[in-house]
VOVO-421775 format. One record per atom (N, C-alpha, C): residue number from 1; x, y, z. Coordinates in steps of 0.1 Angstrom, whole numbers. Each point is the difference from the previous one (the first is absolute). Example, Ala and Ser with C-alpha at 12.3 -4.5 7.8 and 13.67 -1.06 7.14 Angstrom:
2
@num = 1 | c1 = 132 | c2 = -57 | c3 = 78
@num = 1 | c1 = -9 | c2 = 12 | c3 = 0
@num = 1 | c1 = 9 | c2 = 12 | c3 = 0
@num = 2 | c1 = -4 | c2 = 11 | c3 = -7
@num = 2 | c1 = 9 | c2 = 11 | c3 = 0
@num = 2 | c1 = -8 | c2 = 11 | c3 = 8
***
This chain:
118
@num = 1 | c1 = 35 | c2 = -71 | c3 = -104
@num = 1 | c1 = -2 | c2 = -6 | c3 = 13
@num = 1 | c1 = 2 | c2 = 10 | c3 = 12
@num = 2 | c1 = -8 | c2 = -1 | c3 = 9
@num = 2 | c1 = 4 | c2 = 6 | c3 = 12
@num = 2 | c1 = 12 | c2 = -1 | c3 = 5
@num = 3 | c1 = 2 | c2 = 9 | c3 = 11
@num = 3 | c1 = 12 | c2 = -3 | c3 = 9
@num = 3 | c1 = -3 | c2 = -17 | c3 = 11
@num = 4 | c1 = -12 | c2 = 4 | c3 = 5
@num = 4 | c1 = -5 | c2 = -15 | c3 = 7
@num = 4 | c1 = 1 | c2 = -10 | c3 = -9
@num = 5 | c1 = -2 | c2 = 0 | c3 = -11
@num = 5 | c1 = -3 | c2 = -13 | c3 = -11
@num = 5 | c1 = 16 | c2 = -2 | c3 = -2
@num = 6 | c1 = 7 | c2 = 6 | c3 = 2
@num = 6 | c1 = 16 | c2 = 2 | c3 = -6
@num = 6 | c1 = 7 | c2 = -4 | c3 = 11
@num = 7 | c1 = -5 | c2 = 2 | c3 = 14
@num = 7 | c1 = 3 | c2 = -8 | c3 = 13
@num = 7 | c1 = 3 | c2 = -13 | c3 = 2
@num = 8 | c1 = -18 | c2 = -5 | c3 = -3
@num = 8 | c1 = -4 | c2 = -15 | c3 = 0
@num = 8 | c1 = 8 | c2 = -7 | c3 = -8
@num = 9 | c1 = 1 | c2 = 9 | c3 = -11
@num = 9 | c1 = 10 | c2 = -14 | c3 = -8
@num = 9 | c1 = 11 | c2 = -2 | c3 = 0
@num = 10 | c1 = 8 | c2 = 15 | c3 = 1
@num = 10 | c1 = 16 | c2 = -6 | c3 = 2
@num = 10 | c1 = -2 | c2 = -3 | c3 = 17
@num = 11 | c1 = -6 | c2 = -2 | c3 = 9
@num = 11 | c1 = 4 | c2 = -10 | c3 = 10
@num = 11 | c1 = -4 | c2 = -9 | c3 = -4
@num = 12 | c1 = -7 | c2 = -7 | c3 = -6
@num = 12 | c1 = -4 | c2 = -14 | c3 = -1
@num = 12 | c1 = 12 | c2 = -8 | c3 = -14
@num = 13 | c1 = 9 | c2 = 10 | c3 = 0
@num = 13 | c1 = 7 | c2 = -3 | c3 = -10
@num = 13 | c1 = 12 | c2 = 0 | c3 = 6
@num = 14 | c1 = 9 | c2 = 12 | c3 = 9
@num = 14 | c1 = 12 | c2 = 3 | c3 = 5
@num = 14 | c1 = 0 | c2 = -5 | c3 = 12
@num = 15 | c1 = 9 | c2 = 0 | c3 = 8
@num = 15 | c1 = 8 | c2 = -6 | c3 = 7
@num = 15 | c1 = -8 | c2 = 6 | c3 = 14
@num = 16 | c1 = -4 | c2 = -11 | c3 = 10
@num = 16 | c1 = -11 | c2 = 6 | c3 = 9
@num = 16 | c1 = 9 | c2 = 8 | c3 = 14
@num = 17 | c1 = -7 | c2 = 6 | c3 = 8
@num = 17 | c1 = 2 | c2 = 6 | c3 = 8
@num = 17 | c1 = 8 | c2 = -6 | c3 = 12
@num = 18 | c1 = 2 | c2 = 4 | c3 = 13
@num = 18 | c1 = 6 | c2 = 15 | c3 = 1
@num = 18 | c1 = 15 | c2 = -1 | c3 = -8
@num = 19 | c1 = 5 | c2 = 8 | c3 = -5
@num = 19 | c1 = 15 | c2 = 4 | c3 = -4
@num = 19 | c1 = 3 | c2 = 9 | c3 = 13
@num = 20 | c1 = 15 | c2 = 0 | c3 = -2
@num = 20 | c1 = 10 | c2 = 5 | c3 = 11
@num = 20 | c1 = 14 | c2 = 6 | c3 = -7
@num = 21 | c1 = 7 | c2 = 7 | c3 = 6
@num = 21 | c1 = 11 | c2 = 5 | c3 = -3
@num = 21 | c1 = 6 | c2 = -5 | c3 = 13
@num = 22 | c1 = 10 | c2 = -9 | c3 = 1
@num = 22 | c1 = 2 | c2 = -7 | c3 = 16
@num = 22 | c1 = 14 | c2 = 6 | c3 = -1
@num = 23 | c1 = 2 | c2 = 5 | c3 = 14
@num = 23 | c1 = 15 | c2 = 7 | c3 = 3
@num = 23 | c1 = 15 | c2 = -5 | c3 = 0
@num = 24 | c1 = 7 | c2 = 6 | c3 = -6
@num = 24 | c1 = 14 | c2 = -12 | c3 = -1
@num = 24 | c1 = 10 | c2 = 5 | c3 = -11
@num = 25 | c1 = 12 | c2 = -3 | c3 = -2
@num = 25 | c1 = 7 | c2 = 6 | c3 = -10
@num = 25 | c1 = -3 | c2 = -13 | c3 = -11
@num = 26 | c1 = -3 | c2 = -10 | c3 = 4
@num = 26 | c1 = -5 | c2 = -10 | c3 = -16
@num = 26 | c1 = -12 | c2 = 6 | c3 = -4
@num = 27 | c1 = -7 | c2 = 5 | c3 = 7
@num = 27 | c1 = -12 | c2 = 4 | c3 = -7
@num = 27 | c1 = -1 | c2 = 14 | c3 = -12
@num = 28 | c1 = 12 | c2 = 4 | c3 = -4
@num = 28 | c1 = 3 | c2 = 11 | c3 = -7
@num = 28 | c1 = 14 | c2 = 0 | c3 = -3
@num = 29 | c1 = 0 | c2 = 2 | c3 = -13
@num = 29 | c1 = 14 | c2 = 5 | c3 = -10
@num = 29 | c1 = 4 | c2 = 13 | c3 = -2
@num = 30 | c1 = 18 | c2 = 1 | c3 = 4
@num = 30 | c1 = 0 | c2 = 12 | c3 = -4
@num = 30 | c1 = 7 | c2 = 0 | c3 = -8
@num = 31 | c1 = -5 | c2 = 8 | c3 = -12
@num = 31 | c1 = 6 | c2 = 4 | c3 = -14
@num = 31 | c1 = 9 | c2 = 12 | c3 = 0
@num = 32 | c1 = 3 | c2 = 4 | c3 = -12
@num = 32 | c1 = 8 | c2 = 12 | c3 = -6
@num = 32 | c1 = -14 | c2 = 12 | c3 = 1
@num = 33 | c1 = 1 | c2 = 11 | c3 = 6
@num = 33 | c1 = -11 | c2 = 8 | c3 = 2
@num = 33 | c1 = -9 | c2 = -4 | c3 = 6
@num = 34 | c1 = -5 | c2 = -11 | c3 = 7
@num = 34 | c1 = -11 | c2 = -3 | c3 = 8
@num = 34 | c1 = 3 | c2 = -12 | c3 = 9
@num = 35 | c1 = -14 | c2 = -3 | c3 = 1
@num = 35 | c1 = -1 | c2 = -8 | c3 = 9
@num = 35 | c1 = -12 | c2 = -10 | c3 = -4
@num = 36 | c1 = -3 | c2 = -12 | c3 = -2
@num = 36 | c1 = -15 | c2 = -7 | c3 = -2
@num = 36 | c1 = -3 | c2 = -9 | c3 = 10
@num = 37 | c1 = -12 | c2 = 1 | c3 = 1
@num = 37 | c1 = -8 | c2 = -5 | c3 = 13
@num = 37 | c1 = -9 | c2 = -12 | c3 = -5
@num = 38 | c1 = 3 | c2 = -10 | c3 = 8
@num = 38 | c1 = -9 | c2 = -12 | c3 = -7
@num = 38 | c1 = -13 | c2 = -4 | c3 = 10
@num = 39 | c1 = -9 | c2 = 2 | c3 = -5
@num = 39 | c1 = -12 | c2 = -4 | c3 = 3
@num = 39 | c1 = -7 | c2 = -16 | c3 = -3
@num = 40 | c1 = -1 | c2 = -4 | c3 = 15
@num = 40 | c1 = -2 | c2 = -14 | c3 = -3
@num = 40 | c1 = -18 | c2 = -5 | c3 = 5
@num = 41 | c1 = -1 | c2 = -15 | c3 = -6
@num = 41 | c1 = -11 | c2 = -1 | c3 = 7
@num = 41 | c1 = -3 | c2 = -3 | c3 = 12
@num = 42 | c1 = 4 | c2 = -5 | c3 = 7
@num = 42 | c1 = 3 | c2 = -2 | c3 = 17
@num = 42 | c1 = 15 | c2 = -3 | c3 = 2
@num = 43 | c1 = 2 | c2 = 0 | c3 = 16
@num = 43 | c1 = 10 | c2 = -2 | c3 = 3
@num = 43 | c1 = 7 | c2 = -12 | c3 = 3
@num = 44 | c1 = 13 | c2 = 0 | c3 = -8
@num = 44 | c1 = 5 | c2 = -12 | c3 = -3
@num = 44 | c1 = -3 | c2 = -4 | c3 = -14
@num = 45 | c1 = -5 | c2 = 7 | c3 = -10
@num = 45 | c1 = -3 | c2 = -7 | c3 = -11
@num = 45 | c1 = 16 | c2 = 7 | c3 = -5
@num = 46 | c1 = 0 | c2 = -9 | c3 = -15
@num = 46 | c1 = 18 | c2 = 3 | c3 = -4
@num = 46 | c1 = -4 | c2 = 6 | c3 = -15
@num = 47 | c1 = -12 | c2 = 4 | c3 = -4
@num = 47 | c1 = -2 | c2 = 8 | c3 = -13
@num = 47 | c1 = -7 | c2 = 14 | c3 = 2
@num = 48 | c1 = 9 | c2 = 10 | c3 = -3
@num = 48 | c1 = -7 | c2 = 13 | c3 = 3
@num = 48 | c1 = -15 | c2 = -2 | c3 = -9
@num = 49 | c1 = -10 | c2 = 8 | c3 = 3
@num = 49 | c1 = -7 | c2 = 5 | c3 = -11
@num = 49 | c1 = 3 | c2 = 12 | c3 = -7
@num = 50 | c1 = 7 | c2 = 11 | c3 = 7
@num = 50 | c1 = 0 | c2 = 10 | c3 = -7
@num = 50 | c1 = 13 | c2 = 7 | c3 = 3
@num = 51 | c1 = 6 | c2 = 7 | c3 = -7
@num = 51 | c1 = 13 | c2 = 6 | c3 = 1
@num = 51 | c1 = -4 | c2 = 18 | c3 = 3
@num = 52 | c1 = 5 | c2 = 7 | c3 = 11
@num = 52 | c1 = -5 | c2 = 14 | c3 = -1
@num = 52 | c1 = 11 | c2 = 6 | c3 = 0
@num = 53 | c1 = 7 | c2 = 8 | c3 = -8
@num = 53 | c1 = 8 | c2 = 6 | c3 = 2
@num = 53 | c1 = 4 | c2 = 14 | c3 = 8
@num = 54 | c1 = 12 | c2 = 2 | c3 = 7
@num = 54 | c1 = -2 | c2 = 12 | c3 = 8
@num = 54 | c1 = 9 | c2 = 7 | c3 = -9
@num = 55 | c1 = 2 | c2 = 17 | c3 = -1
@num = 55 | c1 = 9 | c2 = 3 | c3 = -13
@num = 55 | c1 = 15 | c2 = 3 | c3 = 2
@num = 56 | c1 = 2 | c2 = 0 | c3 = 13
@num = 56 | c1 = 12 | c2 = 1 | c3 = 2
@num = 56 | c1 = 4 | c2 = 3 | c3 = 17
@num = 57 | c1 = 11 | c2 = 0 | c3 = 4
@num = 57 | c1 = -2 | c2 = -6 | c3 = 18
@num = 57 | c1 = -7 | c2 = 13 | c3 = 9
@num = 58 | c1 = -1 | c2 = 13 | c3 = -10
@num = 58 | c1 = -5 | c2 = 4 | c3 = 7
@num = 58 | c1 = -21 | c2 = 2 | c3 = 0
@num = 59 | c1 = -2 | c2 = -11 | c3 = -9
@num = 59 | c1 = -13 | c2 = -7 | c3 = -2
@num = 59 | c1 = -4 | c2 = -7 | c3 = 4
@num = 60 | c1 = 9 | c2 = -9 | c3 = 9
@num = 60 | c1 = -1 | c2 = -11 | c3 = 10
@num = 60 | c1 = -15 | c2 = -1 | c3 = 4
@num = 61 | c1 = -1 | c2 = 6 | c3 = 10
@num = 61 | c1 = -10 | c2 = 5 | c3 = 6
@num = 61 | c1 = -15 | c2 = -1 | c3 = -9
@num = 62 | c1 = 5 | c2 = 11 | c3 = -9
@num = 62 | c1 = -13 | c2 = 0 | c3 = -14
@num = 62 | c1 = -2 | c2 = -18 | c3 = -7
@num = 63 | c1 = 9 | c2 = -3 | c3 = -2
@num = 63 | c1 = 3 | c2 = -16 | c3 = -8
@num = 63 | c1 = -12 | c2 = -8 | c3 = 11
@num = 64 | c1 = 5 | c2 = 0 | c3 = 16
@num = 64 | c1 = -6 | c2 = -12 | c3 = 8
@num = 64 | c1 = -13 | c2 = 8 | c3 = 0
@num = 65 | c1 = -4 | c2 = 12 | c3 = 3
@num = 65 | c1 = -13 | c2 = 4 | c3 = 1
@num = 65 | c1 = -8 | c2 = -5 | c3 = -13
@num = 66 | c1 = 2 | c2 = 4 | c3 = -17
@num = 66 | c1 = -6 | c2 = -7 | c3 = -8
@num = 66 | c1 = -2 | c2 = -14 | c3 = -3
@num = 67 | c1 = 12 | c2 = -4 | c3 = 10
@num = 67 | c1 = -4 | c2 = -17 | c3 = -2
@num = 67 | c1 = -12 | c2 = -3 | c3 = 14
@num = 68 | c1 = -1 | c2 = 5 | c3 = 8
@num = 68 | c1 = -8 | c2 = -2 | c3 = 11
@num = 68 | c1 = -16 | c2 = 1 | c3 = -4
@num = 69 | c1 = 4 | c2 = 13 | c3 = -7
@num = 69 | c1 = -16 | c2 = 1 | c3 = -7
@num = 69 | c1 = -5 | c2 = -10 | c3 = -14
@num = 70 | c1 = 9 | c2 = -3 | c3 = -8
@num = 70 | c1 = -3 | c2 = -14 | c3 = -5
@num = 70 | c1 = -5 | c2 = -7 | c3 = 6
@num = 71 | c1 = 8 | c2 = -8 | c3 = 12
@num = 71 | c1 = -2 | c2 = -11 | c3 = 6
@num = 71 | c1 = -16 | c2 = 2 | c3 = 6
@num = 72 | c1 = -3 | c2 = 9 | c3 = 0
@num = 72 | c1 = -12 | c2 = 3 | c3 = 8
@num = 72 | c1 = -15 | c2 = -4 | c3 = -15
@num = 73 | c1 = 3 | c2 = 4 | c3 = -12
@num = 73 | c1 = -13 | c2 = -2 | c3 = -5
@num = 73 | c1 = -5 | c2 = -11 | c3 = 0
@num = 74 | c1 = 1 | c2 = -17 | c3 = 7
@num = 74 | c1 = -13 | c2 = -8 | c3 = -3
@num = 74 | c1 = -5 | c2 = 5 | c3 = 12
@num = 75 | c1 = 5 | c2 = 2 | c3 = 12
@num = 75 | c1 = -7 | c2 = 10 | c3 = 11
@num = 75 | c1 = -10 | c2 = 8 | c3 = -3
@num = 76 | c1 = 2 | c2 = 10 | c3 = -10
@num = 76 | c1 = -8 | c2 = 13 | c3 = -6
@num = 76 | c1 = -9 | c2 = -4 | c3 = -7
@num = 77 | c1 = 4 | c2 = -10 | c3 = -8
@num = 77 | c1 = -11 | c2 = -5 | c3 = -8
@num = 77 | c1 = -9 | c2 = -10 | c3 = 6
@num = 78 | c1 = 0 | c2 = -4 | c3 = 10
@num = 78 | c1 = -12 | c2 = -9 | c3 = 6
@num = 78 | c1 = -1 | c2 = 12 | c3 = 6
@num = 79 | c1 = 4 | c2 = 12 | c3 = 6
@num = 79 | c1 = -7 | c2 = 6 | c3 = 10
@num = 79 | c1 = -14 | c2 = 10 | c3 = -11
@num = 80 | c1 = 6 | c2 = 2 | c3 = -12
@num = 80 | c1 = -9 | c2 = 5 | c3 = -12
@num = 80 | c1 = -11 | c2 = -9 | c3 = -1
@num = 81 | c1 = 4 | c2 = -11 | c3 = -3
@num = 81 | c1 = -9 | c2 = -12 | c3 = -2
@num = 81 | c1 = -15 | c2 = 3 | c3 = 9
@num = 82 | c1 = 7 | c2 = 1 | c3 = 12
@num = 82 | c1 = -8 | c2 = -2 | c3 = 11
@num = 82 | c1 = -10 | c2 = 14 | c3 = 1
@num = 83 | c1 = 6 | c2 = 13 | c3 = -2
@num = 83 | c1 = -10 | c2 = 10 | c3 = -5
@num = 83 | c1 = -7 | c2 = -1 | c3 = -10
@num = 84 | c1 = 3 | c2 = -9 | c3 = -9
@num = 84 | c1 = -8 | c2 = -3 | c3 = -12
@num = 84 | c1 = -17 | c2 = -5 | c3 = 5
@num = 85 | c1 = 5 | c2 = -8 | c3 = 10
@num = 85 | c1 = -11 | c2 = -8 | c3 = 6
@num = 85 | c1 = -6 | c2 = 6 | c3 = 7
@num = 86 | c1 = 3 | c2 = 11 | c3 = 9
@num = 86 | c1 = -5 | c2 = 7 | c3 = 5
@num = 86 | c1 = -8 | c2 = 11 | c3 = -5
@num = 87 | c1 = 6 | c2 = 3 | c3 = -12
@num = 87 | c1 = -7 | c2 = 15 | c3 = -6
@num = 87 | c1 = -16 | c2 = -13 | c3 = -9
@num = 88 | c1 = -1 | c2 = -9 | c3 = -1
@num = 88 | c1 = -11 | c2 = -1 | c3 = -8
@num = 88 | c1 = -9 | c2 = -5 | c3 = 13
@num = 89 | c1 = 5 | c2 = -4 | c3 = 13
@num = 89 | c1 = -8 | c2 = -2 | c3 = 14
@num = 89 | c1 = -9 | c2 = 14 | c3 = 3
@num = 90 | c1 = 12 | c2 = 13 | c3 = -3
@num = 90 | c1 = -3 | c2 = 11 | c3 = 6
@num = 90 | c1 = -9 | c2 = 5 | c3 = -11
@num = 91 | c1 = 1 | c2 = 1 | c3 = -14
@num = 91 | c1 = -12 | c2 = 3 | c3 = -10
@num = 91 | c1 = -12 | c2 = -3 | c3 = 6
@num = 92 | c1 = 2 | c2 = -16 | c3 = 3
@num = 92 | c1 = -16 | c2 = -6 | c3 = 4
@num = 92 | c1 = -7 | c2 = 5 | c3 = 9
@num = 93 | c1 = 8 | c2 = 5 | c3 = 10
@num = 93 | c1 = -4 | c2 = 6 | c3 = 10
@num = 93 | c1 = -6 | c2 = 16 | c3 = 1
@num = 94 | c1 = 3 | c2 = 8 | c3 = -12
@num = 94 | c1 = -1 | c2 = 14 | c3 = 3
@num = 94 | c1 = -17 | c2 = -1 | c3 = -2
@num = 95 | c1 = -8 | c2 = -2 | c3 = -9
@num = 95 | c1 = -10 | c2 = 4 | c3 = 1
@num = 95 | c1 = -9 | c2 = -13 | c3 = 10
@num = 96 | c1 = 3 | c2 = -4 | c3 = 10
@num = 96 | c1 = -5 | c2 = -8 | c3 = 9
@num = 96 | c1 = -3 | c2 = 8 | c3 = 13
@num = 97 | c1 = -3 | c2 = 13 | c3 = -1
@num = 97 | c1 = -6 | c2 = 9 | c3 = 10
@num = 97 | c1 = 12 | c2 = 7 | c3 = 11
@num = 98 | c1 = 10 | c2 = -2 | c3 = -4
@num = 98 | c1 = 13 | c2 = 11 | c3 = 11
@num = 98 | c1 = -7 | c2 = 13 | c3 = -3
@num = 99 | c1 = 10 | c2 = 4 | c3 = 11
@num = 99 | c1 = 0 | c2 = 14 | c3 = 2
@num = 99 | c1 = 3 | c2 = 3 | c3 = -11
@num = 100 | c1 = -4 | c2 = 17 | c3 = -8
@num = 100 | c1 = 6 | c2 = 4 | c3 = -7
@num = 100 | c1 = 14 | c2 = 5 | c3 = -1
@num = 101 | c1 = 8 | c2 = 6 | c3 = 14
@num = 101 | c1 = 15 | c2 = 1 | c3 = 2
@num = 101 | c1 = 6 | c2 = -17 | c3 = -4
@num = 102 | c1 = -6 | c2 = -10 | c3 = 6
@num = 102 | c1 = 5 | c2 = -11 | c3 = -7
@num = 102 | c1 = 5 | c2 = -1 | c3 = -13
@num = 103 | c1 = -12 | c2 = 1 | c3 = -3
@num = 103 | c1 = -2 | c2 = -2 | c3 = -23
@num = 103 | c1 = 7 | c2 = 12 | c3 = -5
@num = 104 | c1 = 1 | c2 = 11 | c3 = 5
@num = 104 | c1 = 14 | c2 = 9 | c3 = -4
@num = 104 | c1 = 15 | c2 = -5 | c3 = 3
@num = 105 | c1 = 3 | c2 = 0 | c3 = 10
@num = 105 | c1 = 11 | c2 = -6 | c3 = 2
@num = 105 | c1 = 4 | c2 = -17 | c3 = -7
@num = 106 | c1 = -10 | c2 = -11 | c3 = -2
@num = 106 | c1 = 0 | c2 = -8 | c3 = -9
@num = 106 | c1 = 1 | c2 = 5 | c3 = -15
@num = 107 | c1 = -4 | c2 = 6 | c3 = -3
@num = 107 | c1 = 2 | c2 = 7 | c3 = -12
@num = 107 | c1 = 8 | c2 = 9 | c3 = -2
@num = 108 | c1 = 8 | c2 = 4 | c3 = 8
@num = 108 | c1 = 17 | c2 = 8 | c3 = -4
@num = 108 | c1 = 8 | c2 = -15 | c3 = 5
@num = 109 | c1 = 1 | c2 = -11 | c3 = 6
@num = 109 | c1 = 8 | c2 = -11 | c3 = -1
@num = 109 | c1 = -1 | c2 = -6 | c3 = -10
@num = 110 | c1 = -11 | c2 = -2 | c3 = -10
@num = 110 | c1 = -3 | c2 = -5 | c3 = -8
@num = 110 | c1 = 9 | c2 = 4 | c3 = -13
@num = 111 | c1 = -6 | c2 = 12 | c3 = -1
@num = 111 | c1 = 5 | c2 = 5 | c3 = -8
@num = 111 | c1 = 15 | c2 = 2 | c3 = -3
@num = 112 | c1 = 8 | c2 = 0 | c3 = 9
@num = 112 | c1 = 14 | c2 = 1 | c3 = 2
@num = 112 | c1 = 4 | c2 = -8 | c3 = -5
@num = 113 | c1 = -4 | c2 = -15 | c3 = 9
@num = 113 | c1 = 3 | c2 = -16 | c3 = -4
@num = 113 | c1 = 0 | c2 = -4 | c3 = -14
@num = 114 | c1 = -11 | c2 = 2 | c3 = -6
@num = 114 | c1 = -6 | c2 = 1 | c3 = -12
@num = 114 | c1 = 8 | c2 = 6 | c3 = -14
@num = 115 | c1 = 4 | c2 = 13 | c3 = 4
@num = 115 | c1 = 13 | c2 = 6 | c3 = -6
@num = 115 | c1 = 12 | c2 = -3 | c3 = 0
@num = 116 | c1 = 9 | c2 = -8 | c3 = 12
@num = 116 | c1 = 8 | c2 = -4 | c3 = 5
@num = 116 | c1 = -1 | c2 = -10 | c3 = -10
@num = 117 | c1 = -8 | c2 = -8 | c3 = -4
@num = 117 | c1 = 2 | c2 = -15 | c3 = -11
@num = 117 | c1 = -3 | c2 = -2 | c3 = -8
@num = 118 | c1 = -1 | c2 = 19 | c3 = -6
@num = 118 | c1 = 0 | c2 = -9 | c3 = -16
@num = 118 | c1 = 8 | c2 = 0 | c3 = -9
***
């Protein structure tokens, strides 16, 4: 399966968008050596989805930054989605008479994107 095809289905399967890491000392436990950070589905819900751990207090910092960036993938992933859609718009388009600087530069985005998902 693709990366795209591996997209579509665990969203249509997992728990939908946006997630948050919301600020607060309930929103995170601190353990023996760390710290864990609970990532929820919106605000005010009372079930984390994800637990991130920070490795120790001087990880803090590291702990809430990797939970931030969790919280961020159904974001990333509709924003992928959405170049998905775009890169087979922009295929259609290269041999439709652009400039040639066009159809080069379409074809190093392409290519990148293309790489980027598999």
């Amino acid at each position: 399966m693709s990366l795209i095809e591996d997209i579509k289905r665990d969203r249509e399967a997992g728990t939908p968008g946006p997630w948050m890491r919301p600020e607060g000392t309930q929103n995170k436990v601190t353990l023996t050596g760390g710290t864990v950070f609970k990532i929820r589905h919106q605000e005010g819900d009372s079930t984390p989805i994800v637990f991130v751990p920070g490795l120790d207090d001087d990880g803090i910092q590291e702990g809430a930054s990797n939970a931030d960036r969790i919280s961020r993938v159904p974001d990333m992933e509709a924003a992928l989605l959405a170049a998905d859609a775009m890169d087979e718009a922009l295929t259609n388009c290269i041999g439709a008479g652009l400039p040639e600087d066009v159809h080069a530069s379409a074809r190093l985005a392409l290519t990148a994107f293309r790489k980027a998902c598999k």
